[in-house]
N, C-alpha and C positions, 0 to 999 in steps of 0.2 A: 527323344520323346518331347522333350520340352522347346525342340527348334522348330514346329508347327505351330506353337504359340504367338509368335512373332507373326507370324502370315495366318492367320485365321480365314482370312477371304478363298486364299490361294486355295486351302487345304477345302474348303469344303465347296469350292468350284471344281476342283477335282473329283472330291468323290461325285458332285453334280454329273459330272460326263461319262464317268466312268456309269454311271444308272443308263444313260441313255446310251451308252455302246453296250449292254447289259440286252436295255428291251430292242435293239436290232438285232442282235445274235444269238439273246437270247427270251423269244416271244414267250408268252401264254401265258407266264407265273403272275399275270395282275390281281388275280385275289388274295396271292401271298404275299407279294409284297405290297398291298394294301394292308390287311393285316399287321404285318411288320413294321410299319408307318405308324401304326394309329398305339401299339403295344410302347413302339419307341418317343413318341410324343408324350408320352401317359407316364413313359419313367420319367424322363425331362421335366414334366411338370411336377409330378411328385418330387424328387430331388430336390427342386428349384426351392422347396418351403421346408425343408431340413435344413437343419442349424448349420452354420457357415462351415464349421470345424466339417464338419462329415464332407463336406461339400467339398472338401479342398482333397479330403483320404480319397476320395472317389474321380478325383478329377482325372486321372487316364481314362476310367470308362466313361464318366461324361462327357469327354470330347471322343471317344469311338461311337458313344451312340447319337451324338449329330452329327460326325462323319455317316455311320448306317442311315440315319433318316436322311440323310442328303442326296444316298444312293438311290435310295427308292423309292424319293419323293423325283428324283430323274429320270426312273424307270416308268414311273404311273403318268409324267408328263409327256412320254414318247407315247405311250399307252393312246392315252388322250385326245393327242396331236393327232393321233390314225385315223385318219378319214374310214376306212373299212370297216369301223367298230359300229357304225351306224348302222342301222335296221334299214332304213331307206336308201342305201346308197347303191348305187349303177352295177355294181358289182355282183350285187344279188337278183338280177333281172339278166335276162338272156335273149329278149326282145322287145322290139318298138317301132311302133310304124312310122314317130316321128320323135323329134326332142327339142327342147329349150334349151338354149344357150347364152350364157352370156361370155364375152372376150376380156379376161383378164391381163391377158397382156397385149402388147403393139404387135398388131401384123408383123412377119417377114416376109419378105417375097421370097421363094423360092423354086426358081424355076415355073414351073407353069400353075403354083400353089401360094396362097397365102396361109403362111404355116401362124399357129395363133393358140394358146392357151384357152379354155375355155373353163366354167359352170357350168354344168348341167342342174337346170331347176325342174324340169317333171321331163316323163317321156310319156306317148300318149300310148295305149293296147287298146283296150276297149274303151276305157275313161282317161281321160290326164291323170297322169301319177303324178304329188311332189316328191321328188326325187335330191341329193344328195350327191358330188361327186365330180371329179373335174377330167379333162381330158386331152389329146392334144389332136387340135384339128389341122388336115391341109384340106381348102377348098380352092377349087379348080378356078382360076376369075378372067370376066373378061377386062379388056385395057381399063371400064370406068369403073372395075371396081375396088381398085387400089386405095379408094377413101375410107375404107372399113378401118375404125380404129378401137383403142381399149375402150371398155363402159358398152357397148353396142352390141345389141342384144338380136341374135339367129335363131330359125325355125331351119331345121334340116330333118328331110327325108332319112328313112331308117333307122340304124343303133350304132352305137361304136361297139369299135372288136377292141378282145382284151390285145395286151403290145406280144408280139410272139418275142420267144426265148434267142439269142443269141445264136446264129445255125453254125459257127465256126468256133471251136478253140480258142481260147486265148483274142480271142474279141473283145470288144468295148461292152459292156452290159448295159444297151442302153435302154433294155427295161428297168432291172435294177435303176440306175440312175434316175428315172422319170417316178419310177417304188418311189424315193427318198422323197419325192415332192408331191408326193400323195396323189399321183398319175399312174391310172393303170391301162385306160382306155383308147385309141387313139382312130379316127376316120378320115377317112381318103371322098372328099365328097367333088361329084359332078356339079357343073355350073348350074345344072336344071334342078336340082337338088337342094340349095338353101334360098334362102330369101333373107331380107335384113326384115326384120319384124319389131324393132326400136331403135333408137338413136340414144347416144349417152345422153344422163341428164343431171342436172344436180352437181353440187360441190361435189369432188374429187379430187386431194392430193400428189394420187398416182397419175390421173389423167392430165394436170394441169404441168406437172414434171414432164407425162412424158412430150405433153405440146411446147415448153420451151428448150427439152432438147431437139426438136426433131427441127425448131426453127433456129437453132444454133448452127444447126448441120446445115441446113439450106447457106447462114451466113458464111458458114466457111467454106 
């Protein structure tokens, strides 16, 4: 009991992840263990203003119940993180004649694609929608358009399709996978189908990384 005391950090990064492999496997329960947050904060604080002596009889459940709040302050963070929890996000729309995008990460070429992270910020039906949600695009390009990089913002024709399911056994889940990084959508788009509609602008951390790795690689 008392060998947890020594690593305090340790023991309630644990229970930390243990919350978040909780709301992957196990979704839906965020009102409850919201509730169970706010009950477990609320002993915590009361405790905290009783007299030392009590504090010390009680101290196995004082550190179980910031072990629990630790769990399920990990759980409502996964929660949180979910892109899908939003009202506005792509997921809940099933058409579009066209969409915004912006390029979160560096182009790759692949094969007759440049495959690319994306934004989606509205799609248009009758009106522009602000929309919510990200995706993963290949657009079809000719030889000049391999300048396309992160920050740069696309107009393409139609919607993205949800990622289909694995067709094989014992396959790579690589919707799953694209799941964990809050990607559900993915388009295959023709050369005649986007246009660059902005050019990056503005300070950018990730974008100024990714220009002196890409001119590292040229050096070597």
């Amino acid at each position: 009991m008392y060998f947890w005391s020594k690593f305090p950090f340790v023991r309630v990064v644990i229970f930390f992840i243990l919350g978040i492999l909780s709301g992957v496997f196990l979704p839906g329960y965020q009102i409850g263990a919201g509730v169970g947050l706010i009950v477990s904060v609320s002993f915590l604080i009361i405790l905290s203003y009783k007299r030392k002596n009590l504090l010390i009889k009680l101290n196995p459940v004082y550190g179980s119940v910031i072990s629990l709040s630790f769990l399920l302050f990990g759980y409502l963070m996964l929660w949180q993180a979910t892109d899908t929890i939003r009202s506005n996000h792509i997921i809940n729309f099933n058409k579009g004649e066209y969409y915004a995008a912006k390029l979160i990460s560096q182009p790759e070429i692949k094969g007759n694609f440049l495959r690319a992270k994306v934004k989606i910020s509205a799609i248009k039906q009758q009106d522009w929608i602000k929309t919510s949600g990200k995706a993963m695009v290949y657009l079809r390009y000719n030889e000049g358009d391999t300048h396309l990089s992160y920050g740069d913002e696309i107009m393409v024709k139609g919607f993205p399709g949800l990622v289909e399911k694995s067709r094989n056994p014992y396959e790579f889940d690589y919707r799953q996978y694209l799941a964990y990084n809050n990607i559900h959508h993915q388009d295959f788009v023709n050369r005649n189908k986007w246009t660059i509609s902005n050019r990056a602008s503005g300070f950018s951390l990730v974008g100024i990384s990714i220009k002196i790795r890409n001119r590292l690689e040229q050096v070597l």
